[in-house]
C-alpha positions in Angstrom: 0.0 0.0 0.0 1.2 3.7 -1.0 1.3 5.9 2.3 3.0 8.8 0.6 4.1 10.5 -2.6 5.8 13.5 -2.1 6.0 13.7 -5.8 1.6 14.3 -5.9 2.0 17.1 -2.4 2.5 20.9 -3.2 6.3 22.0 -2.4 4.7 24.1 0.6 3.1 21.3 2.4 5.6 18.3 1.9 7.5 19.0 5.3 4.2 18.2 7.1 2.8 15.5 4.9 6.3 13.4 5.8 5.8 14.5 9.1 2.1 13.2 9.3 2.9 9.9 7.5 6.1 9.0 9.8 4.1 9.8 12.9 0.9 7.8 11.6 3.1 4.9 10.4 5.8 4.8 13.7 6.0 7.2 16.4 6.5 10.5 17.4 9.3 12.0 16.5 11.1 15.4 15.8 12.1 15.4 12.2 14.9 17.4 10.4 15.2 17.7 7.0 17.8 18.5 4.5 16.8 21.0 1.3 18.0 20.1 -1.4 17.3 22.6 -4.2 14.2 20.3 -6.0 13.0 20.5 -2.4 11.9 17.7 -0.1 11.3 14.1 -1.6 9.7 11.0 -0.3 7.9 7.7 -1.0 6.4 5.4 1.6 5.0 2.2 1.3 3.8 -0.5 3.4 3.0 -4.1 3.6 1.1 -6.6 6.1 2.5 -10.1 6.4 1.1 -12.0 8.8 1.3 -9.7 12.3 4.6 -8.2 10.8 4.1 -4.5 9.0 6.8 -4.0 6.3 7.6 0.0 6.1 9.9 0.8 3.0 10.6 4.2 2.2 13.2 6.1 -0.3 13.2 10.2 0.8 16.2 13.2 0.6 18.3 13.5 3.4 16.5 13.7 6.9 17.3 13.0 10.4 14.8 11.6 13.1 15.5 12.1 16.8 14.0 10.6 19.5 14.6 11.9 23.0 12.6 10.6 26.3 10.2 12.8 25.7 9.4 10.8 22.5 9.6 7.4 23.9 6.9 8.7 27.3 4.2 9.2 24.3 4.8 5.5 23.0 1.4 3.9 21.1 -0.4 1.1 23.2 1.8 -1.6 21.4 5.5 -0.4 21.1 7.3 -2.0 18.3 11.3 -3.6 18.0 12.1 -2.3 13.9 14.7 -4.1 12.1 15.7 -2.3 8.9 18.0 -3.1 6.2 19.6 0.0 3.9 19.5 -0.9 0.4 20.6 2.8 -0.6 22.7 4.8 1.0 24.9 5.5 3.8 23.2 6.0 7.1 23.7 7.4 10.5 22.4 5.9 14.0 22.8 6.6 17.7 22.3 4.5 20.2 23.3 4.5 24.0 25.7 7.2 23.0 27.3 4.9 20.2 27.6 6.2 16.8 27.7 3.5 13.3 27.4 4.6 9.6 25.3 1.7 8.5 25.5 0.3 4.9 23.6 -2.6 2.9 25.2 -5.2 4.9 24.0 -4.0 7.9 21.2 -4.6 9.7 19.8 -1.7 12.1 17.7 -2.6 15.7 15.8 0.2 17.6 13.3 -0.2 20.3 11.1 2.0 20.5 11.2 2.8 24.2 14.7 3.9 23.6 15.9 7.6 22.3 17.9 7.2 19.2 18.9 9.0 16.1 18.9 8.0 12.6 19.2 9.5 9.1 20.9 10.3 6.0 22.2 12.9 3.6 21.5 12.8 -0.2 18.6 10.3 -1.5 18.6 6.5 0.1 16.0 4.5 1.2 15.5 2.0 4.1 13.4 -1.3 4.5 12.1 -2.0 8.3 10.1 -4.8 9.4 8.0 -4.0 13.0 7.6 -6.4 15.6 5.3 -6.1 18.6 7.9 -5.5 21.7 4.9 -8.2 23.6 5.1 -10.5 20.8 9.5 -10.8 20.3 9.2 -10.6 24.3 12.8 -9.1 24.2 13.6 -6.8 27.3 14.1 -3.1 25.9 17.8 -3.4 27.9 18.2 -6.5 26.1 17.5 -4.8 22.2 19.5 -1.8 23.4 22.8 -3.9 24.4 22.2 -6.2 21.5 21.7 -4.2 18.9 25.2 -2.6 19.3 26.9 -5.9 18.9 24.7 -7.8 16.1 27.0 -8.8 14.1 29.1 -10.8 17.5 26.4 -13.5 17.0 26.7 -16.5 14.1 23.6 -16.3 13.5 24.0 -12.7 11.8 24.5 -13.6 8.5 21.6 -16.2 8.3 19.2 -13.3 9.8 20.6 -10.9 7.3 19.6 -13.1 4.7 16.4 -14.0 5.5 15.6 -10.4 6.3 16.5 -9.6 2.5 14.3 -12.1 1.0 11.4 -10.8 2.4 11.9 -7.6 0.5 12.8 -9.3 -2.8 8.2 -9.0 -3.0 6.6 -8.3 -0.2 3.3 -7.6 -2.1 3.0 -11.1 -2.7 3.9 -12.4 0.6 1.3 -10.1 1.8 -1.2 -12.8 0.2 0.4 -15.8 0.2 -1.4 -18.5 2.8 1.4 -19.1 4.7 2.2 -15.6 5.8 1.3 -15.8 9.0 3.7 -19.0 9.7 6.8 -16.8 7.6 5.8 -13.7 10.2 6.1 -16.3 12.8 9.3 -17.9 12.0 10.1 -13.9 11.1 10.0 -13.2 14.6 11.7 -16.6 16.3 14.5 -15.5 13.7 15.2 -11.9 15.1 14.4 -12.9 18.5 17.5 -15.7 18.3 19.9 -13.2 17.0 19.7 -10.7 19.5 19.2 -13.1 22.6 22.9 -14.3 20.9 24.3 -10.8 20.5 22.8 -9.6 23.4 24.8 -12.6 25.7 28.1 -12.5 23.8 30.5 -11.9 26.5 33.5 -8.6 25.3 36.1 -10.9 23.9 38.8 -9.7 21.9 37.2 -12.3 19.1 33.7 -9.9 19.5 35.6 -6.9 19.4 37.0 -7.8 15.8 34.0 -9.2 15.0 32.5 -5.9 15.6 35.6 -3.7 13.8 36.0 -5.9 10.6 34.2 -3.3 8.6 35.1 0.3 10.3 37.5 0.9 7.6 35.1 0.2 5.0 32.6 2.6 6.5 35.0 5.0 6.9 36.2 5.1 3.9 32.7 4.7 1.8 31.7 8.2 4.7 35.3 9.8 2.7 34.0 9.0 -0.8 30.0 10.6 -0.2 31.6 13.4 1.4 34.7 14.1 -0.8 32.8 17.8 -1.9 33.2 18.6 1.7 35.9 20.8 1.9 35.9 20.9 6.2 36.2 16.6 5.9 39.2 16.7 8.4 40.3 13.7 10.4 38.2 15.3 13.4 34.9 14.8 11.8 35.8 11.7 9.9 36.7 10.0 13.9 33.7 11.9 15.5 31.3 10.4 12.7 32.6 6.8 13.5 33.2 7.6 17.6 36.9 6.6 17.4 39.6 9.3 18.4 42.0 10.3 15.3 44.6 8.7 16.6 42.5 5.2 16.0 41.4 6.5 12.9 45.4 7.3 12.1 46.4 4.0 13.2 43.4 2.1 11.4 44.5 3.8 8.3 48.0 3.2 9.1 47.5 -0.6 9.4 46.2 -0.6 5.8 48.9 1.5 4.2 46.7 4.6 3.6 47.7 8.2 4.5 44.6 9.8 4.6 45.5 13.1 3.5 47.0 11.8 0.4 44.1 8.8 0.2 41.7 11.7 -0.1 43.6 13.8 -2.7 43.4 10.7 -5.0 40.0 10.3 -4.7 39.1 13.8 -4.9 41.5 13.3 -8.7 39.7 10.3 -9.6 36.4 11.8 -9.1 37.4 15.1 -10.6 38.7 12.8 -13.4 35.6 10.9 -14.2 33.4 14.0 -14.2 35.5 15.9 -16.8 35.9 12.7 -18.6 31.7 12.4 -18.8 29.3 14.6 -21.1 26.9 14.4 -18.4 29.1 17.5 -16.9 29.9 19.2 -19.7 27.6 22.5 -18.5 30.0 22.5 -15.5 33.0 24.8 -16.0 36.9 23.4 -14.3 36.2 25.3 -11.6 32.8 24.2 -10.8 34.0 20.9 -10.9 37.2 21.7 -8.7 34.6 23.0 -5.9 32.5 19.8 -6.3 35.1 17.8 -5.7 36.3 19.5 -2.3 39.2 21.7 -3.5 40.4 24.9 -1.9 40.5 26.8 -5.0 40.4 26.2 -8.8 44.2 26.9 -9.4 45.1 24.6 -6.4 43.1 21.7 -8.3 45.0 22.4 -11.5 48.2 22.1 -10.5 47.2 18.9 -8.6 45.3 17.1 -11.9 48.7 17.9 -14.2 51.2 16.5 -11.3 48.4 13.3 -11.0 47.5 12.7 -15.1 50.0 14.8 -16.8 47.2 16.8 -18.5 45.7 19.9 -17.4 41.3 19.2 -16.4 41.1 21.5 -19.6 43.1 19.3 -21.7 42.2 15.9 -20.1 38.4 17.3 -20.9 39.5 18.1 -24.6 41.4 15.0 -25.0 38.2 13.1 -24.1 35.8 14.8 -27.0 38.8 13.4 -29.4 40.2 10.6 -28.3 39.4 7.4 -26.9 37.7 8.2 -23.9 34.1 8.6 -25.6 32.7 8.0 -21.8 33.5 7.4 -18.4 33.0 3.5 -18.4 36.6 2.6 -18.1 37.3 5.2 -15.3 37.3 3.0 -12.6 36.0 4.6 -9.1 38.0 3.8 -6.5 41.7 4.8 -4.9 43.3 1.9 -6.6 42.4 3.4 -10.2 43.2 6.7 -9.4 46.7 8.4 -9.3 49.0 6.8 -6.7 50.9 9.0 -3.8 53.4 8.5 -1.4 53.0 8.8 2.5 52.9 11.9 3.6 50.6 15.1 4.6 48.8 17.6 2.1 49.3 21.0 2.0 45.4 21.6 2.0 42.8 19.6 -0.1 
């Protein structure tokens, strides 16, 4: 069932029509949205299999807080939701942790627990609602295991089954056996986090728990590489890690960040001049979306990297081989290589 178009709501009134259709489909909430210069954009949808709702929506950027304000004005029946993020990079709080969550990643909130969550640019996320009385999970319990989920063996075989149910949910939604799937649904969820919620603070959990960090941290880099204020500060405060961890973690997999973020800034910058899509952005425009300091700065950096000037490399590409960007490549192994060392200002 369609809860929301944004796409059919008068620019004026979309703020409150999300607004409305979060609050009527979850819980109270204070919302914050990004405005991207199309404005606001959102579509909601839901599904009923068995007693399980399935809430799938693809919006712009927003962030959702819940305080303890939020969670005193639960509904009657407070629901456990277990999401999935097919699209995008997302950001959660819980208990004063921070995690960038990706499509391998599943997300837990209670909600008699304050939390934040969102995104920036366009993504979407898939969350399946379970009665807090029916998974009869304590809300402690969710809280302590949803921080470690991925501790428990049993994470990957959740994951999975978690994605099949959104391969069609419309026809689960009227398939006979949906109330037994909803049912085994539940058992599922309610093993993994009675695992993760019990797995003792091992050295094993901890690098259970790290063995993607430097993936998310480096996927965070690459979506924020126009940011021109993307110092090693933020970068550790996104991922609650000091810099010195974050300068060590890089360390340990032979990446200076400085010069890591350089090249990808030069491989982006690269692939943009190298597409027609772009072609109505000027060098410089380019330069800025790709999170340099100024246009002359990026110059002298593209001819050092590619031995072209970004007006040359462009020219080069309307007459030579490069008809398109397909063979590009798009990530710090195809771009120029550097050694160690610090910048002297991205």
């Amino acid at each position: 069932m369609l809860l929301l178009d944004l796409g059919t709501v008068a620019p004026r009134e979309r703020v409150e029509a999300f607004r409305h259709a979060l609050t009527d489909s979850m819980v109270p909430n204070e919302i914050v949205h990004e405005e991207p210069p199309t404005g606001i954009h959102a579509r909601m949808e839901l599904w009923q299999v068995g007693d399980l709702n399935l809430f799938a929506t693809r919006n712009s950027g927003f962030e959702v807080r819940r305080n303890e304000r939020h969670v005193r004005h639960h509904r009657s029946r407070p629901v456990v939701s277990v999401s999935l993020q097919p699209a995008g990079l997302h950001r959660a709080e819980v208990a004063g942790r921070r995690s960038l969550l990706g499509p391998d990643d599943i997300c837990v909130f209670h909600e008699l627990s304050p939390r934040t969550y969102g995104w920036s640019g366009d993504a979407a996320s898939q969350s399946v609602m379970f009665d807090m009385n029916r998974l009869d999970v304590p809300v402690d319990l969710v809280v302590r295991a949803s921080l470690q989920l991925r501790a428990s063996p049993m994470y990957g075989l959740v994951l999975q089954h978690l994605r099949g149910l959104w391969r069609d949910p419309g026809a689960l939604e009227a398939d006979p056996g949906a109330p037994a799937l909803a049912s085994a649904t539940t058992d599922l969820v309610r093993a993994l986090l009675l695992s993760a919620a019990h797995v003792e603070e091992t050295d094993t959990v901890r690098s259970a728990m790290d063995d993607t960090l430097l993936t998310r941290i480096t996927g965070y880099a690459r979506r924020h590489l126009a940011d021109r204020d993307l110092t090693p500060g933020r970068i550790a405060a996104e991922h609650a890690i000091s810099v010195r961890r974050l300068y060590l973690l890089l360390s340990e997999a032979g990446i200076s960040l400085e010069q890591w973020l350089i090249a990808e800034r030069l491989t982006k910058a690269q692939q943009m001049l190298a597409s027609p899509r772009y072609d109505r952005l000027t060098v410089a425009a380019v330069s800025a979306r790709c999170g340099f300091s100024s246009p002359s700065h990026f110059s002298r950096r593209f001819q050092a990297a590619f031995g072209q000037s970004p007006s040359d490399w462009r020219r080069y590409r309307d007459s030579g081989p490069l008809g398109d960007d397909s063979g590009l490549g798009g990530g710090a192994t195809d771009g120029p290589v550097f050694r160690a060392g610090r910048s002297d200002g991205v």
